[in-house]
TIKOL-999669 format. One record per residue (C-alpha): x, y, z; residue in three letters. Coordinates in pm, whole numbers. Each point is the difference from the previous one (the first is absolute). Layout:
N
[[X,Y,Z],'ALA'];
...
***
This chain:
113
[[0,0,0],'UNK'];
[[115,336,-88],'UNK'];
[[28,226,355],'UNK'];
[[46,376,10],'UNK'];
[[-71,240,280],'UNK'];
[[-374,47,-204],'UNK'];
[[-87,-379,110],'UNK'];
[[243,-106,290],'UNK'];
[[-87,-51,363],'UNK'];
[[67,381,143],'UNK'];
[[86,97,409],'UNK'];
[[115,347,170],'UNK'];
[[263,-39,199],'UNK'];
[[215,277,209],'UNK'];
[[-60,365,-39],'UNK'];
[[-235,-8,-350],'UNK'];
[[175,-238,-175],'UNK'];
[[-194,-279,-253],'UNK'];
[[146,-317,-74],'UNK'];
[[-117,-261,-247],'UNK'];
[[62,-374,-35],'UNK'];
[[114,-96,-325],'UNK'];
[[114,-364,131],'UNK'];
[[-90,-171,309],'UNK'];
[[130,-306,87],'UNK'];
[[141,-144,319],'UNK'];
[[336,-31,-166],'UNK'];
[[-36,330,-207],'UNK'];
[[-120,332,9],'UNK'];
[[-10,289,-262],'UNK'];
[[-146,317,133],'UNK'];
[[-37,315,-189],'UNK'];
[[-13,298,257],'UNK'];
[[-28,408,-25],'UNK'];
[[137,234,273],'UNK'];
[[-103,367,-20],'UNK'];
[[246,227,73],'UNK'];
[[70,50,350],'UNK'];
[[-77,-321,103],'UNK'];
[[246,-251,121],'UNK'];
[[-96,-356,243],'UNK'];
[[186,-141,361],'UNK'];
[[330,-119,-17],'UNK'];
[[-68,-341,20],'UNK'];
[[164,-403,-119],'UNK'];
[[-153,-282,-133],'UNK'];
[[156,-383,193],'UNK'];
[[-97,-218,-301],'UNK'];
[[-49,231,-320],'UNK'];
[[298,114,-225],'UNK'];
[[-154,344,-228],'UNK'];
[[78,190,-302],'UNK'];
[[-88,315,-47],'UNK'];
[[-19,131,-372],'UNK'];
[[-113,413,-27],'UNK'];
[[-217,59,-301],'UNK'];
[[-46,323,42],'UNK'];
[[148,297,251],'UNK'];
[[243,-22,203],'UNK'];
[[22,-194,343],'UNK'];
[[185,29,313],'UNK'];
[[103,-337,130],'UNK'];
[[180,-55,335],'UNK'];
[[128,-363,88],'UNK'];
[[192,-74,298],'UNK'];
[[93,339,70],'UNK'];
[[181,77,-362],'UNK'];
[[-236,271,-212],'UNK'];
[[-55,-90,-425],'UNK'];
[[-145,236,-228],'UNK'];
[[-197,-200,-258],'UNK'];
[[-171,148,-361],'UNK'];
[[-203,-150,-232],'UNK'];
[[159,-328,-171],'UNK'];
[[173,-85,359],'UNK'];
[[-14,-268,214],'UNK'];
[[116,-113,336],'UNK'];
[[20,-274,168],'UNK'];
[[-99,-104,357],'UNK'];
[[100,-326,154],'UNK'];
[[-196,-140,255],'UNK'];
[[75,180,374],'UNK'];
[[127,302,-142],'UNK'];
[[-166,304,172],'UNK'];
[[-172,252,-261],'UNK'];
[[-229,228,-153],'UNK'];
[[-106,201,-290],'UNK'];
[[-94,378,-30],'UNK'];
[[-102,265,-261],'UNK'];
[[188,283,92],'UNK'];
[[46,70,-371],'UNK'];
[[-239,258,-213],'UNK'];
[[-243,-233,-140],'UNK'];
[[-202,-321,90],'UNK'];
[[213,-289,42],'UNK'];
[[-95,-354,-215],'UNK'];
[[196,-329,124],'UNK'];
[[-10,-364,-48],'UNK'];
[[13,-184,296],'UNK'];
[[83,-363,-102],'UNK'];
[[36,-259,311],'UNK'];
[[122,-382,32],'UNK'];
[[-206,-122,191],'UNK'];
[[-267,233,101],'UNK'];
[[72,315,239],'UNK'];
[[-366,37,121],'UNK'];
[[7,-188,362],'UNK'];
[[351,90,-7],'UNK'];
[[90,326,128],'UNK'];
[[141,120,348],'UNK'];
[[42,362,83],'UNK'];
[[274,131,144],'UNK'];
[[124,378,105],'UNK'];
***
């Protein structure tokens, strides 16, 4: 089946963000999210899920274990599992990401400050 964010599962999560499933598996998940600007979520880690991050459009803050990136459109990074981050959009338009985790991240997640 053909998924875009016109007919895949959609959420909110953190301060007005959407998110929407483009794959969900146990063993695989492919989520297309949007982050308006301002916005950022809780430092957090994931024990069991590895993540990639792929910007489609903006650009996106990322901190992971302490160490800042700078990501535009056509980047990725990766996250293995236990590293601390998060994403923000302190850049000057809405942020568009790929968030592409093996296995799934939802269930997954431990905040930390």
């Amino acid at each position: 089946m053909i998924k875009s964010i016109k007919n895949a599962e959609h959420y909110k999560w953190g301060d007005n963000c959407d998110g929407w499933h483009l794959l969900k598996t146990d063993n695989l998940s492919v989520i297309q999210e949007k982050m308006p600007l301002g916005a950022f979520e809780k430092r957090h880690f994931h024990g069991q899920a590895q993540q990639l991050f792929y910007i489609l459009s903006g650009t996106a803050t990322f901190e992971m274990d302490g160490e800042v990136f700078i990501l535009n459109a056509g980047e990725s990074i990766h996250v293995p599992k236990g590293a601390k981050h998060f994403i923000s959009n302190h850049g000057s338009a809405e942020l568009g990401f790929l968030v592409i985790s093996e296995p799934k991240s939802h269930g997954d997640r431990t905040e930390v400050s």
